[in-house]
Structures are given as structure tokens and as C-alpha cells.
N, CA and C of each residue as an Amber inpcrd file, in Angstrom:
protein
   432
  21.0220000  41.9160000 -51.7480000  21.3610000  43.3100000 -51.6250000
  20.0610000  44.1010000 -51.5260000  20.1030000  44.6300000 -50.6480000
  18.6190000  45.7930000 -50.3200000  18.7060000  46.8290000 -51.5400000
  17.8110000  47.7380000 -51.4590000  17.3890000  48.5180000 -52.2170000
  17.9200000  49.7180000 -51.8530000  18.6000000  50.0820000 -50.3320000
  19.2770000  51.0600000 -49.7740000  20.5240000  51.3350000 -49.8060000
  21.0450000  49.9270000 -49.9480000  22.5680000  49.4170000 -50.3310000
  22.8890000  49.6260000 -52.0690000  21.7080000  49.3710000 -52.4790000
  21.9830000  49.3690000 -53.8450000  22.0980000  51.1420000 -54.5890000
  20.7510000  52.1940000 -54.0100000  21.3340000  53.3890000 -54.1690000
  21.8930000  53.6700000 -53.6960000  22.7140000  53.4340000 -52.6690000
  23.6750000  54.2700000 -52.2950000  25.0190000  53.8940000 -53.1200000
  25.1750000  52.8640000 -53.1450000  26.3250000  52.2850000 -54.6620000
  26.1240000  53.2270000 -55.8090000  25.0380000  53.6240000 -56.1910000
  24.3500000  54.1220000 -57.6470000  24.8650000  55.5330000 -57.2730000
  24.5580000  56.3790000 -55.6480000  25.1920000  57.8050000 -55.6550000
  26.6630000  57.5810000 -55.8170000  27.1050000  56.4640000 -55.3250000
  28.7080000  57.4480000 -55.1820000  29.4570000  57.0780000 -56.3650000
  28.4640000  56.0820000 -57.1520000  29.2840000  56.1450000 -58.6950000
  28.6940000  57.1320000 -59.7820000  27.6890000  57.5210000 -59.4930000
  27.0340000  58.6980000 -59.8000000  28.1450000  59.9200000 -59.6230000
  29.1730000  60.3800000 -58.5390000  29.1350000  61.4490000 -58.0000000
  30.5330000  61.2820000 -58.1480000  31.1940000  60.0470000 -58.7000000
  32.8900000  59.8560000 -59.3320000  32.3180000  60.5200000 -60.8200000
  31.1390000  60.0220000 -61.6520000  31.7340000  60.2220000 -63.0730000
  31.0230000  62.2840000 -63.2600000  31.2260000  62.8520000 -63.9700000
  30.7660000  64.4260000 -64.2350000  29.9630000  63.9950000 -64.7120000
  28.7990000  65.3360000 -64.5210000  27.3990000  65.2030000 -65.2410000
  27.4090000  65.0940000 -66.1810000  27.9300000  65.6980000 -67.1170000
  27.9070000  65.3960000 -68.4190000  28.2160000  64.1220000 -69.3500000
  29.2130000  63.3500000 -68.3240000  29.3360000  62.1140000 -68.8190000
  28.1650000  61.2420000 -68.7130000  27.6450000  61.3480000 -67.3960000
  26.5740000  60.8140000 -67.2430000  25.3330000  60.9460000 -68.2220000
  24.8840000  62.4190000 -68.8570000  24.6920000  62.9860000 -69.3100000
  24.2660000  62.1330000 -70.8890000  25.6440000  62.0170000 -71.1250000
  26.1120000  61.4060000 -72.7680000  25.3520000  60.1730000 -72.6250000
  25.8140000  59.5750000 -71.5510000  25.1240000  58.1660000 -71.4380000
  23.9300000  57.9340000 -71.7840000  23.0860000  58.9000000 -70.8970000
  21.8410000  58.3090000 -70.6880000  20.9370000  58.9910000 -72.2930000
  21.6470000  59.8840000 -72.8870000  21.1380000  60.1920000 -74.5350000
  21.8440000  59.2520000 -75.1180000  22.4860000  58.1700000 -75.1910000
  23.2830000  57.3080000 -75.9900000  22.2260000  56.0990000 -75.6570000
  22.1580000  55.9620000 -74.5830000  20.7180000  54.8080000 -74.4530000
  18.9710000  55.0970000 -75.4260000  18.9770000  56.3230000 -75.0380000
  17.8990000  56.9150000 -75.2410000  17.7680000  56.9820000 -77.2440000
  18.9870000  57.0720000 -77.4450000  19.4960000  57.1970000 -79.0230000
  19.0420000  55.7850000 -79.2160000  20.2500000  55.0990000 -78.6420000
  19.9070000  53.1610000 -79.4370000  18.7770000  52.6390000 -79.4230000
  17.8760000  53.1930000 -78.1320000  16.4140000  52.3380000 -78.0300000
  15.4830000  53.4160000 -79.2980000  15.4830000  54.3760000 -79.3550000
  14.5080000  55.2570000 -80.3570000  15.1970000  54.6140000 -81.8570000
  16.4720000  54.3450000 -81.9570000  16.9490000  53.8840000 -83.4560000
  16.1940000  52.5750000 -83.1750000  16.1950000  51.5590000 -82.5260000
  16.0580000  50.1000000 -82.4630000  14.1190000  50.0780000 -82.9200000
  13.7900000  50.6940000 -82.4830000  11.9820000  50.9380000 -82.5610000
  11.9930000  51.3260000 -83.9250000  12.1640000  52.2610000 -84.3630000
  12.6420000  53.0900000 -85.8020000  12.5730000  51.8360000 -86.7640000
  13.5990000  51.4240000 -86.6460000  13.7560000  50.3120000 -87.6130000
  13.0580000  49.2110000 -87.7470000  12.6450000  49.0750000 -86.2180000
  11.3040000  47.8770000 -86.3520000   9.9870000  48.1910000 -87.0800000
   9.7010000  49.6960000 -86.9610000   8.6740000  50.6370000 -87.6570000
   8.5540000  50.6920000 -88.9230000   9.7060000  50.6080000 -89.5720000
  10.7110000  50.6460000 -91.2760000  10.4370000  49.5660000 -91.6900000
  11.0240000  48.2750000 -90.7110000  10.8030000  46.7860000 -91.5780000
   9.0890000  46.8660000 -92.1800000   8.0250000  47.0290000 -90.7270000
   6.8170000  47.1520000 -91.2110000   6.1390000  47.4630000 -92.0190000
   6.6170000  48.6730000 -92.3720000   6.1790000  49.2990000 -93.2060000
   6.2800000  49.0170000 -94.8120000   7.5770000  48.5190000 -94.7750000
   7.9270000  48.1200000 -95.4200000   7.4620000  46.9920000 -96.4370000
   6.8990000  46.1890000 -95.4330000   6.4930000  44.7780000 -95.8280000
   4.8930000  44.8930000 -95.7890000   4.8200000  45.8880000 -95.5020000
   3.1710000  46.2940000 -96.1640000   2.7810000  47.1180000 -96.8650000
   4.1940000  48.0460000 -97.4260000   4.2040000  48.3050000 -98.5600000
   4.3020000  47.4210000 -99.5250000   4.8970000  46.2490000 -99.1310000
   5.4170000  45.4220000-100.4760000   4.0160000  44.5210000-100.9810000
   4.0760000  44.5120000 -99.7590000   2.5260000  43.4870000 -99.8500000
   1.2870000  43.9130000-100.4710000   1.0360000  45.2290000-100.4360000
  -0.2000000  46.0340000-101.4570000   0.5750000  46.6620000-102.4470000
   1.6490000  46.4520000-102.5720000   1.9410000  46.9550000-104.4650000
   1.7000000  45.0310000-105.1960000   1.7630000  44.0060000-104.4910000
   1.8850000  43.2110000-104.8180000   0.0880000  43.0240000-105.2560000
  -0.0030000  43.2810000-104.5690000  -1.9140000  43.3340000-104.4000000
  -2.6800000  43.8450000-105.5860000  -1.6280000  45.1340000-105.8300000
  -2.0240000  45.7600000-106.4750000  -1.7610000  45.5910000-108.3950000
  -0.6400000  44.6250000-108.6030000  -0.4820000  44.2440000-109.5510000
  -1.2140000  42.8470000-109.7700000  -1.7970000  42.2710000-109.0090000
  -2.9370000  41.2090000-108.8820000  -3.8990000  41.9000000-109.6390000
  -4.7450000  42.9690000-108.8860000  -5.8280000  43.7030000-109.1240000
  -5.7600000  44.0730000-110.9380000  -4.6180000  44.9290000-111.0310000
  -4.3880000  45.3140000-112.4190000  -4.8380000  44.4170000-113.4330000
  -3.6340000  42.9430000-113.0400000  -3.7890000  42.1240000-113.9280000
  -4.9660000  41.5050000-113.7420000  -6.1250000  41.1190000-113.1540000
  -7.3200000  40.6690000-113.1560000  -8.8570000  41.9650000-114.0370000
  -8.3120000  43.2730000-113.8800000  -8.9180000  44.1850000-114.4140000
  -8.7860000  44.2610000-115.7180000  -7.3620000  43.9400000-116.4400000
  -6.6270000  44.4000000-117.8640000  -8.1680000  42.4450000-118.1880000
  -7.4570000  41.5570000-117.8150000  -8.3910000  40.2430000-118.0970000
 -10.1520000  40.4340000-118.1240000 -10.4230000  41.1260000-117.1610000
 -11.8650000  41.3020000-117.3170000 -12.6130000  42.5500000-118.6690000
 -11.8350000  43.1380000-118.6490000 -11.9840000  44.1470000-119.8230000
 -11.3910000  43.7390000-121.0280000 -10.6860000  42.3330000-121.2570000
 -10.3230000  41.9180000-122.1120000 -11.4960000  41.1550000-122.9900000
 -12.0110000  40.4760000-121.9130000 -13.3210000  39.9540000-121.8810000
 -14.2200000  40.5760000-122.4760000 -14.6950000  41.5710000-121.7310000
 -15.6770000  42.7430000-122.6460000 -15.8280000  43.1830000-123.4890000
 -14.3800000  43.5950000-123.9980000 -14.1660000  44.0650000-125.2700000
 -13.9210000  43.2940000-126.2230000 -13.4590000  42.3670000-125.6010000
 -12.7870000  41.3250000-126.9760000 -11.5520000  41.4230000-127.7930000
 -10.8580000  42.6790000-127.2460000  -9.8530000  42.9860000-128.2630000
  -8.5010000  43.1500000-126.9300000  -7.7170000  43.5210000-128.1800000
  -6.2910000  43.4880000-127.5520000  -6.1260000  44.6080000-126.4840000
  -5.4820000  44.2290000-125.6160000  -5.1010000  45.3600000-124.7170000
  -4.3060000  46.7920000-125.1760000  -4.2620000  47.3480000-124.6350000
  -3.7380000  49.0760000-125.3770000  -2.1260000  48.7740000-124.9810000
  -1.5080000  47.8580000-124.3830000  -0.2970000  47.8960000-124.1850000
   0.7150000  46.7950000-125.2140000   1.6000000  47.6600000-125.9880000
   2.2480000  46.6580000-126.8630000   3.0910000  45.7340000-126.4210000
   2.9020000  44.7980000-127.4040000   3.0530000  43.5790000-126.9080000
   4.7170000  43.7920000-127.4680000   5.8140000  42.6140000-126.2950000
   7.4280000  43.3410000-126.0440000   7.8500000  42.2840000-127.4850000
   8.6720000  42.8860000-128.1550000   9.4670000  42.7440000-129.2510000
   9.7560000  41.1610000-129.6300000  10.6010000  40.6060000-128.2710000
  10.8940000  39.6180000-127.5770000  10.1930000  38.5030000-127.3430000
  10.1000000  36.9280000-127.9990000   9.2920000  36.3610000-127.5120000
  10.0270000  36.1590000-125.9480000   9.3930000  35.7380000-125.2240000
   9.8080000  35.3190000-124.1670000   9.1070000  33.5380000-123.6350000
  10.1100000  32.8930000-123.3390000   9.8770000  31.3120000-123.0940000
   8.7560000  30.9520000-122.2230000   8.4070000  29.8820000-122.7580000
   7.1820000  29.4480000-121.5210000   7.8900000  28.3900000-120.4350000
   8.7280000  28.1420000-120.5710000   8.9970000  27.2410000-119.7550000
  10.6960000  28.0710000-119.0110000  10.9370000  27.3420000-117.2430000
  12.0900000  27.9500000-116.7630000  12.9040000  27.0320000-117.5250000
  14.3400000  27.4460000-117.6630000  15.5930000  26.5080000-117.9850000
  16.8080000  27.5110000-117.3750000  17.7200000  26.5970000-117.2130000
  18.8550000  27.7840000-116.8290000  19.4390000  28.3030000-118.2360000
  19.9240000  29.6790000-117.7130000  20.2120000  29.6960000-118.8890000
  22.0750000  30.0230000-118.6990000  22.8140000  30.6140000-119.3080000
  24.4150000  30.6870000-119.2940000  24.8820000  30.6510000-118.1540000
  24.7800000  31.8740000-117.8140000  25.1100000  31.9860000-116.3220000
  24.5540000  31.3570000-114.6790000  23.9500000  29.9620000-115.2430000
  23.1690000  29.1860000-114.6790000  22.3670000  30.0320000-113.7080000
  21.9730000  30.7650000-114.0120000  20.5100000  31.5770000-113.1680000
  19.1750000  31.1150000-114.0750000  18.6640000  31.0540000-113.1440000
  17.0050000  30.6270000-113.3920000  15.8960000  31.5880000-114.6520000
  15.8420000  31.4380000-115.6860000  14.8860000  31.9340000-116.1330000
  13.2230000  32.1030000-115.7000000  12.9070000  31.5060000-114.8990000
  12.0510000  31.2770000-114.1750000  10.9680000  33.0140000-114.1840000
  11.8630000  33.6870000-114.3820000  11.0900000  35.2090000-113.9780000
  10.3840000  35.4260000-115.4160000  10.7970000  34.7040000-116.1740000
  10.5450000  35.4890000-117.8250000   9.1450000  35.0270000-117.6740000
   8.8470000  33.9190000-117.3050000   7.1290000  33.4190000-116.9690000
   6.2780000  34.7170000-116.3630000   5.6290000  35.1740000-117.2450000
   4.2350000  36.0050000-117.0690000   3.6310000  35.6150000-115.8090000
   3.4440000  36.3930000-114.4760000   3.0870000  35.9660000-113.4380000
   3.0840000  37.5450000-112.3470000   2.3880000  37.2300000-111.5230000
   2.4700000  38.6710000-110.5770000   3.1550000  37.9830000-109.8010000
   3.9580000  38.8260000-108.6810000   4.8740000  38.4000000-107.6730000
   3.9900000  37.7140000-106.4570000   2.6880000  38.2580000-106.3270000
   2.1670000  37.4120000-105.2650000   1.6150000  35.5110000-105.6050000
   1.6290000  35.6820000-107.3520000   1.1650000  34.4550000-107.9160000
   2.5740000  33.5370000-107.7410000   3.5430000  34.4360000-107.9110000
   4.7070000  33.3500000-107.9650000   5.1420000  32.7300000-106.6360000
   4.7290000  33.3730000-105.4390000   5.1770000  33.1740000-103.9470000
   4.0120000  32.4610000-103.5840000   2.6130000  32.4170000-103.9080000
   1.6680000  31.2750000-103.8910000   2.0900000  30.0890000-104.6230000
   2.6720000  30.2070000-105.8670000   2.9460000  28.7840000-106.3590000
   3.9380000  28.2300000-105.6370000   5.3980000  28.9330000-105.2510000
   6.2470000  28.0730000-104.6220000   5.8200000  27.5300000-103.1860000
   4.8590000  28.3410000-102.7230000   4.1130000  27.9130000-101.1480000
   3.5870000  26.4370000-101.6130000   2.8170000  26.6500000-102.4150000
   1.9550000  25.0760000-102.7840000   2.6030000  24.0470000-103.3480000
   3.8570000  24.3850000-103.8660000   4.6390000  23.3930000-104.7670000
   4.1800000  23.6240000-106.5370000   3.6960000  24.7490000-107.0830000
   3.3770000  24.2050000-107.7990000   4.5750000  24.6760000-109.4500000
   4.3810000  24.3730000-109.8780000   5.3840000  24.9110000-111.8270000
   4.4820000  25.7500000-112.2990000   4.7760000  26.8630000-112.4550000
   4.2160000  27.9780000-112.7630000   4.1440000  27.6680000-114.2660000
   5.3090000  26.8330000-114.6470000   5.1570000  26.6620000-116.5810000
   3.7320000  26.0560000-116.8320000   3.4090000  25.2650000-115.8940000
   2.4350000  24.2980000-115.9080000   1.0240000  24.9980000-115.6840000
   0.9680000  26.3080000-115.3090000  -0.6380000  27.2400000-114.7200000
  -0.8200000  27.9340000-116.2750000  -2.2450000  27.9020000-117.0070000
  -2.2910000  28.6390000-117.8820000  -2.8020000  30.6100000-117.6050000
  -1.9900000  31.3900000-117.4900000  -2.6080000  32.4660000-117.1870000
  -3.6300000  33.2760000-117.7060000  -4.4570000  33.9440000-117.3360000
  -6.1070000  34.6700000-117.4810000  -5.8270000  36.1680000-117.4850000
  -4.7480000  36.3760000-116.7660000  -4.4000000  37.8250000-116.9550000
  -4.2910000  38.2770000-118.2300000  -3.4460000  39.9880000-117.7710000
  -3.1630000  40.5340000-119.1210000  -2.3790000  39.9680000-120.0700000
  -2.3630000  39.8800000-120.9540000  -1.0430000  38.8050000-121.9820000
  -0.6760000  38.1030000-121.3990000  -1.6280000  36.9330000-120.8890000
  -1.7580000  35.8590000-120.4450000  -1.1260000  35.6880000-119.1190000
  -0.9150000  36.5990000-118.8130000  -0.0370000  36.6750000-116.9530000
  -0.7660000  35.8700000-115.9350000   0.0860000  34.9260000-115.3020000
  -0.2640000  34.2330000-114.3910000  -0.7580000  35.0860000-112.9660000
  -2.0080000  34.9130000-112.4980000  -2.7600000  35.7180000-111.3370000
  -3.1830000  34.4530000-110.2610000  -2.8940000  35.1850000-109.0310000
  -3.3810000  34.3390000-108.0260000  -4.6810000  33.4720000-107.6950000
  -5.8290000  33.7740000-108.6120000  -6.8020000  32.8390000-109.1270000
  -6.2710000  32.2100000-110.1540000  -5.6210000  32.1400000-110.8700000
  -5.2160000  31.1010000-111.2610000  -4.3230000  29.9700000-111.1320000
  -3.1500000  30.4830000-109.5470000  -2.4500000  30.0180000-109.0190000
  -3.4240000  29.0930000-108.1280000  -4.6300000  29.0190000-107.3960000
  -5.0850000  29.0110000-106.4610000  -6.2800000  27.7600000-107.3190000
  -6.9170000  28.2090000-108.8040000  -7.1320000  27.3730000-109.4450000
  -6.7550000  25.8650000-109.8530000  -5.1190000  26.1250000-109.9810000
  -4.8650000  24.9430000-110.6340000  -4.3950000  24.1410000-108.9170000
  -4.2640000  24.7050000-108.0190000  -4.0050000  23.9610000-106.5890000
  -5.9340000  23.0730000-106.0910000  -6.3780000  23.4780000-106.2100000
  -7.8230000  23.1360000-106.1870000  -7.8390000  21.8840000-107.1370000
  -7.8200000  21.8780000-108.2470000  -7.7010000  21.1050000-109.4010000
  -6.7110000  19.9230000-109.0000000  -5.8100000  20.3280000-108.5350000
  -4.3070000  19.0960000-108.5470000  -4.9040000  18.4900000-107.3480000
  -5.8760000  19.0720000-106.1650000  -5.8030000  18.3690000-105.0610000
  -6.6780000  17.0060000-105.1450000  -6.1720000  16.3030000-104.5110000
  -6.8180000  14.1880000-104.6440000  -8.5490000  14.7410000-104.2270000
């Protein structure tokens, strides 16, 4: 089909529907592709937001550890009521205790990358919180 044949198909179905229908259309395209970008923009953002708050509780917990160091004394934040377990087990509702382990979220997504038991990493952080040097430590260590 030529290119002459083809607009002229395009006028006379052009010139059955009213402008305005036409109209609707071509802002209904114009709508889905600006929403479809939008949201690809959102996921991004998103996930690099998540990724430097994650960063950022790394940082914390390596800062609260180094000034722990210095000072020698306890951190200014009280310590929770609650002991909490060192090791995962399920517990009733067979969900994973696994979270109660002292750890930043980027330390815990490095250990499951490497394979490793987070019960098993001793943490350096603040109240002993497992940090991605120390995730990254004990992978160094385990390797042959």
C-alpha cells in the first residue's frame, strides 16, 4: 500500500468521525503515554529513595559504632524493654522472626545475596546492629 493510498484512507475516516471525537482520542493517547512515563519516573524514584534511606541507616549505624568507640560509653538511646532473640525461629503464626536480628536493611539484602545467617555475623553497630561491613566481613572470612 503506497503512502497516497494510505492518506487518503486516513481522510475519509478522518471526515466520517466529528472533530471532537477525534479530538478525545488523540488526548486519551496523549493521557496514557504521559501516565505510562509518570509512573516509570515514580518507580525510580522510588527505588532511589529506598536505596539512600537504606544508606543512610548504614551510615548512622557505623557513626553511633565509631563514637561508641571514642567514648567508651553507652549510646544516648535506651536500650528496648524487650530482650529480643539472637537467633531466627518461627514463631506461632509460622512467620519468620528473622527481623528481630539487629541488622540494617541493606545488611540483611547483602546477607541473603551471599547466602549468609545473619544469626551467625557478630554486629559492630549501634547495640550491636548488624552493618554491611560486617556483612561483607564475615563473606571475606567464609571464602576458601
Amino acid at each position: 500500500m503506497t503512502d497516497e493510498v494510505r492518506d487518503e484512507e486516513v481522510r475519509e475516516t478522518a471526515t466520517e468521525r466529528p472533530a471532537t471525537e477525534r479530538a478525545e482520542e488523540l488526548v486519551d493517547r496523549a493521557a496514557r503515554g504521559a501516565g505510562y512515563l509518570v509512573s516509570l519516573v515514580g518507580l525510580r524514584l522510588l527505588r532511589g529513595v529506598s536505596l539512600a534511606r537504606e544508606e543512610a541507616e548504614d551510615i548512622w549505624a557505623e557513626a553511633q559504632s565509631l563514637r561508641q568507640e571514642r567514648h567508651g560509653a553507652e549510646p544516648d538511646v535506651a536500650e528496648p524493654d524487650v530482650a529480643e532473640p539472637d537467633v531466627a525461629e518461627p514463631d506461632v503464626g509460622g512467620r519468620n522472626i528473622a527481623k528481630t536480628i539487629k541488622a540494617t536493611e541493606a545488611a540483611r539484602r547483602k546477607a541473603e545475596e551471599l547466602g549468609l545467617d545473619l544469626a551467625q555475623i557478630p554486629g559492630t553497630g549501634a547495640r550491636g546492629q548488624i552493618t554491611m561491613k560486617d556483612v561483607e566481613k564475615k563473606a571475606k572470612a567464609e571464602r576458601p
